[in-house]
C-alpha positions as CSV (number, residue, x, y, z in Angstrom):
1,X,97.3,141.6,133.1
2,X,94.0,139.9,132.6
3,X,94.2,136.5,134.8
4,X,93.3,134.6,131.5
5,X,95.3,136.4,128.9
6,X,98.2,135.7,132.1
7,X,97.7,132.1,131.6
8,X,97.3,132.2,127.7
9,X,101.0,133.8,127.8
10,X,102.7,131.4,130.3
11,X,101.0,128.7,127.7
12,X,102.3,130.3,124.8
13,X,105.8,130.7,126.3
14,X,105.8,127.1,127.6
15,X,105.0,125.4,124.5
16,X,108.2,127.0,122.2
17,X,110.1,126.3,125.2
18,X,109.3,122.7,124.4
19,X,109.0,122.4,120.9
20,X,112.4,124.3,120.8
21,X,113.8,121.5,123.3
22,X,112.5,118.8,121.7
23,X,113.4,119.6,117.4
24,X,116.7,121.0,118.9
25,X,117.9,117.4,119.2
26,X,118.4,117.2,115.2
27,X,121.5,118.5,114.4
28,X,123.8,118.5,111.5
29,X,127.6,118.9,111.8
30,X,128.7,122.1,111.7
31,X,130.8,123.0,109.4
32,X,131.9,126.9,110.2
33,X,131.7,129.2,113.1
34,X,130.9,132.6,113.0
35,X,134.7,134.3,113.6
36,X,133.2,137.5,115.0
37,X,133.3,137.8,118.9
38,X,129.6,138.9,119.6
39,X,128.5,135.9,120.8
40,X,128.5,137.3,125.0
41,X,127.0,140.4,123.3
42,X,123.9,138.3,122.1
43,X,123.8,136.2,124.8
44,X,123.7,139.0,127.3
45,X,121.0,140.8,125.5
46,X,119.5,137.6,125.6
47,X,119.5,137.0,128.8
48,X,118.4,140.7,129.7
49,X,115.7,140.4,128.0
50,X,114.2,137.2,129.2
51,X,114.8,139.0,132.9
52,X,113.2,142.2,131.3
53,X,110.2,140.4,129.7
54,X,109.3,137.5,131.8
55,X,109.8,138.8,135.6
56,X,108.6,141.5,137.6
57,X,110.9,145.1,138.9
58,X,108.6,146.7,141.7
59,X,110.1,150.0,142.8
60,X,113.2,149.3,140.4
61,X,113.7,152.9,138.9
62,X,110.0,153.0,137.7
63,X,110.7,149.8,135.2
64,X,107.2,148.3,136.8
65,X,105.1,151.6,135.2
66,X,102.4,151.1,133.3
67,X,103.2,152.3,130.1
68,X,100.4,150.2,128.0
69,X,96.5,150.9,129.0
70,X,95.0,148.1,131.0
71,X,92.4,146.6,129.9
72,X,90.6,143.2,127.7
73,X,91.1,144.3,124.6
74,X,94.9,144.9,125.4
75,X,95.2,142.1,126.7
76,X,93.9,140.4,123.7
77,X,95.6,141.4,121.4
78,X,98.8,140.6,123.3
79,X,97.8,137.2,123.3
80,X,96.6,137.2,119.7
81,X,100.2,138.4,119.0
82,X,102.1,136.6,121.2
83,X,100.3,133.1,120.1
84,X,101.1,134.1,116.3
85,X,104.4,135.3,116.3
86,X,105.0,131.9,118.3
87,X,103.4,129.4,115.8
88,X,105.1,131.6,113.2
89,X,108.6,130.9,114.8
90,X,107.6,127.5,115.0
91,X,107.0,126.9,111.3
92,X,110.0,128.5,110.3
93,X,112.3,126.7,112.9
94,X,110.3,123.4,111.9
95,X,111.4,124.5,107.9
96,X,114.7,125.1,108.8
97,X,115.1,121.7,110.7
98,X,118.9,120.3,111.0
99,X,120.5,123.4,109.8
100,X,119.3,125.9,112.6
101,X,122.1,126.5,115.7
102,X,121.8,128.4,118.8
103,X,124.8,130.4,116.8
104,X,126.1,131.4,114.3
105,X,127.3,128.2,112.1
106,X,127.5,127.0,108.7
107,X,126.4,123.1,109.0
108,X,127.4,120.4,106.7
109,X,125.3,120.4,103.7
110,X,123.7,123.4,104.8
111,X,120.6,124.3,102.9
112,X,118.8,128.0,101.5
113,X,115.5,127.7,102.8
114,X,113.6,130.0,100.3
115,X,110.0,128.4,101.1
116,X,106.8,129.3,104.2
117,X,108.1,132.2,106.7
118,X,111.0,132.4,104.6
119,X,109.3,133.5,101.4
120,X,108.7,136.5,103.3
121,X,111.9,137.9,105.7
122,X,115.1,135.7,106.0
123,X,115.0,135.4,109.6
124,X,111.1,134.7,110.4
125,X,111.9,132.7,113.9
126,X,113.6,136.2,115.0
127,X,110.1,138.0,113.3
128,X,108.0,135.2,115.4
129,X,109.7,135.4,118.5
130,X,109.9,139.3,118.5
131,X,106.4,139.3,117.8
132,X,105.6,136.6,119.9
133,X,107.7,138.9,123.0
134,X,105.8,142.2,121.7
135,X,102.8,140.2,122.3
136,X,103.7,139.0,126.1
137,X,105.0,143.1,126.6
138,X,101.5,144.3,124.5
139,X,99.7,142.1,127.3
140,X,101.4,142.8,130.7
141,X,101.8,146.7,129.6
142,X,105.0,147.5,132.2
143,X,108.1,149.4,130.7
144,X,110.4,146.7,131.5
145,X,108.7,144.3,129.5
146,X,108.9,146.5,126.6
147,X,112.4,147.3,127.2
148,X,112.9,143.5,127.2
149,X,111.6,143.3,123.6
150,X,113.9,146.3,122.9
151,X,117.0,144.1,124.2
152,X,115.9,141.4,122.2
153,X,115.9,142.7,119.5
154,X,119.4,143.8,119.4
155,X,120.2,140.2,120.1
156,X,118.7,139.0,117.4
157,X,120.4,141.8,115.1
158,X,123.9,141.3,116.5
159,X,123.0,137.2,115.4
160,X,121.4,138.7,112.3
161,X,124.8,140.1,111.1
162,X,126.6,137.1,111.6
163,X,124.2,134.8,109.6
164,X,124.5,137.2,107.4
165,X,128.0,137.1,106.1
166,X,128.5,133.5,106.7
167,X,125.7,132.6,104.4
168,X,126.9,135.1,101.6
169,X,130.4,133.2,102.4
170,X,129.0,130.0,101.8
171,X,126.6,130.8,99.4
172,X,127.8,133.3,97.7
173,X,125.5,134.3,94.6
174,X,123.0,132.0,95.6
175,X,122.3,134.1,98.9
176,X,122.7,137.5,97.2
177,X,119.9,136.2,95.1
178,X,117.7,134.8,97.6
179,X,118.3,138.3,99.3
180,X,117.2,140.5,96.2
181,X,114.0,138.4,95.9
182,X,113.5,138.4,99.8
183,X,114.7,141.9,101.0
184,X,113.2,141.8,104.6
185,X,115.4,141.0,107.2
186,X,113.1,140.4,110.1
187,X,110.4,142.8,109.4
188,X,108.4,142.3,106.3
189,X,108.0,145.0,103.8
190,X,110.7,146.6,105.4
191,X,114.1,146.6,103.9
């Protein structure tokens, strides 16, 4: 990887680190737990995928192969991506405020967000950060990054899910409705 797209990344990745640390310290009550027991699914995947994404495997079963072309404009664009999808995560985790969770939950007086990011996929900080990881993968161009975004994003599904049916619990009508006007999941346009 280019030494200045390198540097862009690290930045990138530093800065949702601490923006997720810091607006992680409001938090409503929670109110319900997700009953299903994927939760060491999702954080496994999560956590293979952080190893996949963000460290190196020389001569580990040809994970460290080039499978992205080298070059500036490569690198670019991984930056370009990876600084979007991060600002869009951002925006959507700053919309959500007190009623996001590292699971999971239902929080007390829970809230629809329907407005920003949300107007266009219902779960826009899993769109940010898988674009945001694309990006990073896009940029240092080895397999086991890519994998990584692959492994993240069947973290974020198996979360997904869960969200899923608690907020049509909770919500009921109101959720089926703000899923027939916003029928994206994580990819927009996509159904």
């Amino acid at each position: 990887m280019q030494e200045g797209a390198h540097f862009c990344i690290d930045l990138v990745w530093i800065v949702v680190a601490v923006f997720w640390l810091l607006s992680s310290r409001r938090r409503k009550p929670v109110a319900r737990v997700s009953p299903r027991g994927d939760r060491a699914a999702q954080i496994g995947l999560l956590i293979g995928a952080g190893l996949l994404i963000f460290t190196s495997w020389p001569q580990v079963a040809g994970l460290d192969a080039h499978v992205v072309p080298e070059g500036r404009a490569t690198a670019a664009l991984g930056v370009v991506l990876a600084i979007s999808g991060a600002a869009f995560a951002i925006i959507a985790k700053r919309l959500l405020g007190a009623n996001w969770s590292g699971r999971a939950v239902i929080k007390d007086a829970h809230e629809i967000v329907c407005r920003g990011p949300y107007a266009l996929v219902r779960h826009p900080i899993y769109t940010g950060l898988l674009v945001a990881a694309a990006g990073t993968a896009i940029a240092c161009g080895r397999l086991h990054n890519v994998l990584g975004v692959g492994l993240l994003w069947g973290a974020f599904e198996l979360k997904r899910h869960d969200e899923e049916q608690l907020l049509l619990c909770a919500f009921g009508d109101d959720y089926r409705a703000y899923r027939r006007t916003v029928r994206s999941a994580i990819v927009p346009f996509v159904q």
